[in-house]
Structure formats: C-alpha cells, structure tokens
N, C-alpha and C positions, 0 to 999 in steps of 0.2 A: 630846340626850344630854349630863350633864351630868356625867357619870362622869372620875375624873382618871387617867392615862394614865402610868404610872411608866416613867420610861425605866431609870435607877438605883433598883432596889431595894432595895440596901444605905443607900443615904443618901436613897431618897425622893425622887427628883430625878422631876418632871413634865416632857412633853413639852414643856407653855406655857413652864413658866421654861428650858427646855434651847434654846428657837427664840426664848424674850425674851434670853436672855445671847449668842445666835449675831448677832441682828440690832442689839446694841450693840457690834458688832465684836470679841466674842471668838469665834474662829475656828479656831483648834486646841486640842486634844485637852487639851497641860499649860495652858492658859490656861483651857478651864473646867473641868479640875481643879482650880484653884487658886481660881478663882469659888464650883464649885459641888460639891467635892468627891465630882464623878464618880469613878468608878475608883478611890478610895480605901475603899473601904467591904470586910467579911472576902473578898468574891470578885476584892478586886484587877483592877476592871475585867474580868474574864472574861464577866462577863454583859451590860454596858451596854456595852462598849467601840464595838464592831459598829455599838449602833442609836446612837451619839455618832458616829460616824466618818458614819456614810451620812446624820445628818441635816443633816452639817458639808458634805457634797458634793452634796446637794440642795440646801442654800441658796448655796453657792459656786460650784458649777457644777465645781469641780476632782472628777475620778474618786478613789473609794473608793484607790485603791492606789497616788495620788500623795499622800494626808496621813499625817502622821505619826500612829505609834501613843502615841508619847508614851514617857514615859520607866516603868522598870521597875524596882522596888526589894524587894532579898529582904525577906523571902522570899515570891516570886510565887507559890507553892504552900503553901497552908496544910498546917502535918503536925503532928499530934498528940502531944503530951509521951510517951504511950506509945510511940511509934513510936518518938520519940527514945530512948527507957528501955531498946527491941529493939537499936539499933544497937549495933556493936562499934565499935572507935576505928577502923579503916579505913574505915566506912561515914562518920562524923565528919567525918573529913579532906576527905575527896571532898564530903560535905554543906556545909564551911566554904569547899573551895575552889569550888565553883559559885555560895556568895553571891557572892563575889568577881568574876565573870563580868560 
C-alpha cells in the first residue's frame, strides 16, 4: 500500500512526515506547529489536533491528557462576514471580548 495517509488536511501534513518531525525530537503540539504547520490550516486544529496529540503519546509513551493542546488564537471558530453583517453592537462586544479570552 502505497497510498499517503493525511493527518492535517488543511496543510497536507502525512502521517511519515508527522512520525519523521516526532522522532527528531519535536514533541509537543506548538513545536510541530511551527515545524509543520499542523493546526494552523481554516479548521484551526479541530480536525488533526487529536490524531497529532495521540501520535505524540504513542511515540512518548506520556497519556493523551498529560500533553499539551497547545496554544489557541482567535478566532478559533470560523464565522462568516454575514453572520457578522446579522450581529447588533451587543452581540460585537461580547464577540471582541471572547477574542480577548
């Protein structure tokens, strides 16, 4: 099988290069974000984060829910200029102050 195996979809990211950049010792989450630009791609990590954290704790040997998820930057939900066009200035405020979070 010769088939390649996306772990990041957004950026394309292979399972080979996700377990090549693990075993030259980058090991958490913002370190091969910044390698491999996992979790930066439009889903904000929502889709690969998971199989990036469990492939980091099968080569490490530490459990899924002693590593870090890594860091998060608004806005973590993609929302639609329309959506924005719907809001009234209360819904704004409350939208500006959650980036803030």
């Amino acid at each position: 099988m010769n088939d390649k195996i996306f772990v990041c979809r957004c950026e394309e990211i292979t399972i080979e290069e996700l377990r090549m950049c693990i075993k030259m010792g980058f090991t958490s989450f913002n370190e091969l974000r910044k390698i491999l630009r996992v979790g930066m791609g439009p889903c904000q990590g929502r889709g690969c984060r998971e199989l990036v954290l469990k492939e980091i704790s099968k080569a490490t040997g530490v459990p899924v829910h002693f590593l870090s998820v890594g860091t998060f930057r608004p806005p973590s939900k993609p929302i639609s200029f329309g959506q924005i066009a719907k809001m009234n200035v209360c819904d704004v405020r409350i939208f500006e102050s959650q980036k803030n979070v």
